[in-house]
C-alpha positions as CSV (number, residue, x, y, z in Angstrom):
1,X,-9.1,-4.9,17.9
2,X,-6.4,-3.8,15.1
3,X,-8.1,-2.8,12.2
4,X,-6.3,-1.7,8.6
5,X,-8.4,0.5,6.4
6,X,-7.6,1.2,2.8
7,X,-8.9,4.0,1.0
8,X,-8.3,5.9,-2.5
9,X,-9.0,3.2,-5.2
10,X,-10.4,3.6,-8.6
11,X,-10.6,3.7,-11.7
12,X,-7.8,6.1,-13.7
13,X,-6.3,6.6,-17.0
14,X,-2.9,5.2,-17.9
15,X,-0.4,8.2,-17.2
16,X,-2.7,8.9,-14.2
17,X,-2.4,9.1,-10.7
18,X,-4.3,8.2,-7.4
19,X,-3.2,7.9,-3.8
20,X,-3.8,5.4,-1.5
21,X,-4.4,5.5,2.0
22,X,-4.4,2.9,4.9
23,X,-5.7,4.1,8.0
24,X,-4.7,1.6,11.5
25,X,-6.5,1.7,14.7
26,X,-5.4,-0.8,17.7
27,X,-2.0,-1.2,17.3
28,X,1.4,0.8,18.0
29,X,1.4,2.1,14.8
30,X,5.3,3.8,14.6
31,X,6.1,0.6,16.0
32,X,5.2,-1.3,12.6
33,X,7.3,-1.9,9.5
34,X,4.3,-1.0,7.0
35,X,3.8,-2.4,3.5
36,X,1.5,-2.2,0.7
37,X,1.0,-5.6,-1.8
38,X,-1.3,-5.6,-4.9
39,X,-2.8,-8.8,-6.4
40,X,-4.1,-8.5,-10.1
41,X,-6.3,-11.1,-11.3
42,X,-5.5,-14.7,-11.4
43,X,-2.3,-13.8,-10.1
44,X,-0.6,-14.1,-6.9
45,X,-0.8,-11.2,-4.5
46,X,2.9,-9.5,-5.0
47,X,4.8,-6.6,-2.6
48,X,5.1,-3.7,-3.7
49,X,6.6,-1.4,-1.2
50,X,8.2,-1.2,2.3
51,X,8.2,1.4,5.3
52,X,10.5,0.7,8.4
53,X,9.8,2.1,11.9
54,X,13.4,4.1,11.3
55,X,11.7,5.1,7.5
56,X,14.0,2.8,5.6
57,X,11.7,2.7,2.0
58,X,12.1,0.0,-0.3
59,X,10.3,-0.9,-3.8
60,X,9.6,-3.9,-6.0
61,X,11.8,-2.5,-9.7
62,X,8.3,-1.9,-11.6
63,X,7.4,0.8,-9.2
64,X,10.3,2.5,-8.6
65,X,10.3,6.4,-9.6
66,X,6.6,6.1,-10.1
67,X,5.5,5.1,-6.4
68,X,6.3,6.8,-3.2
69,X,5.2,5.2,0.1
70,X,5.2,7.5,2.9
71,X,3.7,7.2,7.0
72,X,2.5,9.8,9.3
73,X,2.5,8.4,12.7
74,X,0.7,10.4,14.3
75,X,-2.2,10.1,12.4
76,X,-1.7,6.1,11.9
77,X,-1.6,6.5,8.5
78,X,0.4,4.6,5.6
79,X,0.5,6.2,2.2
80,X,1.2,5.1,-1.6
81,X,1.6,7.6,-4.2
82,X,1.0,6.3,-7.4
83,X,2.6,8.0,-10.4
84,X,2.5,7.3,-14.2
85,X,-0.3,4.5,-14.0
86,X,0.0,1.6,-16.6
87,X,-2.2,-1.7,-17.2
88,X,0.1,-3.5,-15.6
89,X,-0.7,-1.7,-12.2
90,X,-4.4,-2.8,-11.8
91,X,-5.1,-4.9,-8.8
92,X,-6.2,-4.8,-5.5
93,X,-4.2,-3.1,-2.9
94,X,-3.5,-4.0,0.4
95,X,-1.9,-2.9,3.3
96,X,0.2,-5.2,6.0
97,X,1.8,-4.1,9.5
98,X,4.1,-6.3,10.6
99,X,6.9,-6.8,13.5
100,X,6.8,-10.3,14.0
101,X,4.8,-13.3,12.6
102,X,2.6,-12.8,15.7
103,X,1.7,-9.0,14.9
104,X,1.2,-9.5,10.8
105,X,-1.8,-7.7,9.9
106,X,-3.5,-6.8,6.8
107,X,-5.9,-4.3,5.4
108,X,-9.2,-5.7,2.9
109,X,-7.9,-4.0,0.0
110,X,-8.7,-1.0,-2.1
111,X,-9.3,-1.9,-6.0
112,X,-7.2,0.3,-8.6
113,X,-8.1,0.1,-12.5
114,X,-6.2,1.4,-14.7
115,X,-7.9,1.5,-18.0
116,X,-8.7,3.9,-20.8
């Protein structure tokens, strides 16, 4: 049974900082391109950052120089280090390992609030 486990939500500060965490079970995990997505409310869920198997890294523009995803294989682990919080990043955070449209798995989301 594959199973994606977010961890490392809250509630911060804008300017503040929290890392996420997404822990996988049942799958090959350095086999996986890993991503994380976010969905504030009443708006559509939106990506936010890629992980190849060969640890090509892309980010949507808002994030960029303020998140960092990183993967630790051996520990089946998918990370996003969030940086210089705003508003505009509250949501709720999930996690996707994917290869194909047959092995497209998701996490049930960790919530992050940025608020003062």
């Amino acid at each position: 049974q594959v199973q994606l486990v977010e961890s490392g939500g809250g509630l911060v500060q804008p300017g503040g900082s929290l890392r996420l965490s997404c822990a996988a079970s049942g799958i090959t995990f350095s086999a996986y391109a890993l991503n994380w997505y976010r969905q504030a409310p009443g708006k559509q869920r939106e990506w936010v950052a890629l992980i190849t198997s060969g640890l090509n890294i892309s980010y949507r523009e808002s994030v960029k120089g303020r998140f960092t995803i990183s993967r630790d294989n051996a520990n089946n682990t998918v990370f996003l280090q969030m940086n210089s919080l705003n508003a505009e990043d509250t949501g709720v955070y999930s996690c996707n390992a994917f290869i194909g449209s047959e092995r497209d798995y998701w996490g049930q989301g960790t919530q992050v609030t940025v608020s003062s």
